[in-house]
N, C-alpha and C positions, 0 to 999 in steps of 0.2 A: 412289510412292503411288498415282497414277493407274490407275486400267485402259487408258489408253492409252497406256504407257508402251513406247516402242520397244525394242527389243533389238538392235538391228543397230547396230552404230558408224557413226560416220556418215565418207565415205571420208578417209583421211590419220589416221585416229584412232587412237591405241594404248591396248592396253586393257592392262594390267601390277598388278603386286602393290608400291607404292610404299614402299619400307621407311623408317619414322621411328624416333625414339627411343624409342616407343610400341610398335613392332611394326610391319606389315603390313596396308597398307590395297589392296585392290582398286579404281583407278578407270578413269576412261576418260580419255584425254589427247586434245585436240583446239589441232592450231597454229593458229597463225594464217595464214587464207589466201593464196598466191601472191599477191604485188600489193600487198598490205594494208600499210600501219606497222604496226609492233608497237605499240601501246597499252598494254598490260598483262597480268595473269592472272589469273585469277578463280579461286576454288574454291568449290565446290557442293554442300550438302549437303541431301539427301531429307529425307522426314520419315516419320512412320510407318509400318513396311510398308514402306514405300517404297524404292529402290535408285538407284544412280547413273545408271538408266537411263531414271528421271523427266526426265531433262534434255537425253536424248537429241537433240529436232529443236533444242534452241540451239545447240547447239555452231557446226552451219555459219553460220548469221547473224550469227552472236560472231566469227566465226573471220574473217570480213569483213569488222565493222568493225575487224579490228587485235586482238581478244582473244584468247589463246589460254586453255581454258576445261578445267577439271581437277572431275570430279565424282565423289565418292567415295562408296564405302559405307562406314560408320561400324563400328564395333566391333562383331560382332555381326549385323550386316546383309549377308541374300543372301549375296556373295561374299567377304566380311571376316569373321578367324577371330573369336571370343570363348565366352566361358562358355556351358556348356548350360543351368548351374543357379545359377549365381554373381549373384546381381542386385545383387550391390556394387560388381562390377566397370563397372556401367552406373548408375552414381550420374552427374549432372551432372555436377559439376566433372570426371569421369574423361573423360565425351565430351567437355569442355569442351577439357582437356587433351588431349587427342588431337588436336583441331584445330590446337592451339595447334604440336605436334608436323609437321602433316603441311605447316602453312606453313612450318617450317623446314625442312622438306625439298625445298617446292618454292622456297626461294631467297627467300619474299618480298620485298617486299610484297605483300599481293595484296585485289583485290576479295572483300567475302565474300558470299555471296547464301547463306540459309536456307531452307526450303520448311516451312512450317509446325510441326513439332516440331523439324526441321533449324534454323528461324530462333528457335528458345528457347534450342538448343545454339549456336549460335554468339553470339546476345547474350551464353550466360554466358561464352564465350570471348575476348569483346572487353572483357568486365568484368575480366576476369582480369587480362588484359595489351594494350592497344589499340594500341600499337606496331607491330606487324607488317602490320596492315590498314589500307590506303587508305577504303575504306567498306562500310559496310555494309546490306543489302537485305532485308528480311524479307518473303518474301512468302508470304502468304496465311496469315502468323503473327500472332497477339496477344497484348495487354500481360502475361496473365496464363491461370489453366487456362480450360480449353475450355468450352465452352456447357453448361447443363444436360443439354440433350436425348444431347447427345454425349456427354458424361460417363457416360451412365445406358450407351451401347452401346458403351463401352470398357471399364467395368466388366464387361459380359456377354460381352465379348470376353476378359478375364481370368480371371472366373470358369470359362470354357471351359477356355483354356489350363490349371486348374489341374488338371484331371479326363479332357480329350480329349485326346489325337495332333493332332499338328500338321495331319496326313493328315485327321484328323475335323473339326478345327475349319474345314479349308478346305470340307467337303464342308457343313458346314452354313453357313457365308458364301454357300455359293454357291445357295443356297437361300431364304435369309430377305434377304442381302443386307448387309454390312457396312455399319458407323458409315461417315459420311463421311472419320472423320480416319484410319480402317483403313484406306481406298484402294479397295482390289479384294479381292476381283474381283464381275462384274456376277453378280446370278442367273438360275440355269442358264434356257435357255431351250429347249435343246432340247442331242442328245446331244454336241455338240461340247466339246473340255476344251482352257481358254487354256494350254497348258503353259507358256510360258515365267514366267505370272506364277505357278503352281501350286510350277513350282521356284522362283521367289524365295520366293515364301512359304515351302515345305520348308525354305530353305536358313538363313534366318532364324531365330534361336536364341529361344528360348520364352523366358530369362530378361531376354531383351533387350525384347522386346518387355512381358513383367510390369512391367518396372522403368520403361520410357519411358512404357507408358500410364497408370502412378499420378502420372508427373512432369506431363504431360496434364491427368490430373483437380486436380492441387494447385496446380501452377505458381504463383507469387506474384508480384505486380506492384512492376517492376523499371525502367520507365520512368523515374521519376526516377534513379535510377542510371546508366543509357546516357543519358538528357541532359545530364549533366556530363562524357561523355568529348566532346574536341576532335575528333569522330569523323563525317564525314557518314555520313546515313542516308538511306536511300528505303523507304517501305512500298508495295508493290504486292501487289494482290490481284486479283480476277476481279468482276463487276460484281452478284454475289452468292455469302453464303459463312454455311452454319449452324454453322462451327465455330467461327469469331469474328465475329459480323455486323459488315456491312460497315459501318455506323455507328461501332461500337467501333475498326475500324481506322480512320478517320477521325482519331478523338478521340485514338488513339496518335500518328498522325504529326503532330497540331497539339502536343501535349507535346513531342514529340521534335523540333519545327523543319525537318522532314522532309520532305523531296522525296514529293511522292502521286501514284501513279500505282492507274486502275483500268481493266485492261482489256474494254471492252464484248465480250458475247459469253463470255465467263468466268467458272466456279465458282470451287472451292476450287484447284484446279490450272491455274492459267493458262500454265505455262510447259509442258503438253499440250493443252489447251483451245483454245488463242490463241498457239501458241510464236511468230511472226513480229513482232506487236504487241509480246509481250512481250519478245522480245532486243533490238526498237530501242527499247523504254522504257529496260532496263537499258544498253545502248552510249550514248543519249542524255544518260542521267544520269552516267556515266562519263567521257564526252567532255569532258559542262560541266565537273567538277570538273578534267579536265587543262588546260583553259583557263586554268582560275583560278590553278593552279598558278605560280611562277618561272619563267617559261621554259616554261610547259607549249604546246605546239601547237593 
């Protein structure tokens, strides 16, 4: 989602095509570091626009404390195949499922961490079935659809999509300047072109993107629901955010009993913003729960 979203894996990383019972997902595997206990494994999902490589500078601080840290592209997204035109195929419950899929394949249990349309898809996938997930992280996600202001530039972001090339829709982002919850890229400001973020955008299927950004605008509040799973949760966000203000996520993680974390110095993308602050929030809150744990270290 970020425009500073790294592309380079970061070293010891495998980057692979993960196959579930869903199909084939594109992510980036990162161990955990020489020296470190294993702790656990996390899985990681972007949010709009966005690619497994929003997550790129945690892996090594994850990988340190004991994580070893799995971030995907979802159905549809950047490097993972899906419909060009099919937006049935990107209904909810289907990404919901796909999660549900891609923990089975890495073996769960695992941490789940969201990233703002990423943390709507995995709420609906711990509503589904919360078994397989240790806890769950929503960050810089809320209870419900997105802000007015955002709404109005996600709708002109599909409007676009229904009449321009993917090609045109980037050339005028890069102009006027995407919603916040679009991501990238920044407007041009002289002739340089970000290619790597120009090909995730190309590579990103238009019906994915129509179908997540009306789930965006509708999204319906669901909090009570995820506070009746036996399920820890954390909200962490950045220390300002107009796609859920940071008041609203507040008010979610007191509903939800929730670990709150806001890291100073951070937008809507803290885990590029602030990724240092933000991996020892998420290994901190990780940690405590394995204390709590039988036997946990």
């Amino acid at each position: 989602m970020s425009r500073n979203a790294a592309f380079s894996p970061p070293p010891g990383a495998r980057t692979y095509r993960m196959r579930t019972a869903r199909g084939e997902f594109a992510v980036v595997d990162s161990p955990v570091s020489g020296g470190a206990d294993p702790r656990g494994t996390v899985l990681m999902l972007p949010g709009f626009t966005g690619s497994k490589e929003d997550f790129t500078l945690l892996h090594e601080p994850l990988g340190a404390r004991g994580y070893r840290t799995v971030a995907v592209d979802g159905r549809g997204q950047y490097e993972s195949d899906g419909p060009e035109h099919d937006e049935a195929r990107y209904a909810q419950p289907e990404l919901a499922r796909d999660v549900l899929a891609q923990v089975a394949a890495l073996g769960g249990p695992v941490h789940l961490v969201g990233h703002s349309l990423g943390g709507q898809i995995a709420r609906a996938a711990v509503l589904l079935d919360h078994a397989p997930f240790r806890s769950l992280t929503l960050m810089s996600s809320g209870p419900a659809r997105i802000s007015e202001s955002q709404r109005q530039r996600v709708k002109m972001l599909r409007d676009a999509l229904d009449t321009m090339t993917m090609a045109e829709v980037w050339d005028v982002m890069r102009a006027i300047g995407p919603p916040e919850e679009a991501g990238a890229p920044a407007p041009a400001h002289g002739p340089e072109e970000p290619g790597p973020l120009r090909a995730r955008w190309l590579g990103t299927r238009p019906a994915q993107l129509r179908a997540t950004g009306r789930q965006l605008c509708t999204e319906p509040d669901r909090v009570g629901e995820l506070a009746g799973l036996p399920l820890p949760c954390h909200v962490l966000s950045g220390a300002y955010d107009d796609t859920w203000p940071v008041p609203l996520l507040d008010e979610m993680a007191e509903r939800l009993g929730a670990r709150r974390t806001v890291v100073t110095g951070a937008e809507h993308s803290p885990n590029t913003d602030r990724p240092l602050p933000t991996a020892r929030a998420l290994a901190d809150f990780w940690d405590a729960l394995g204390r709590a744990e039988p036997g946990g270290s």
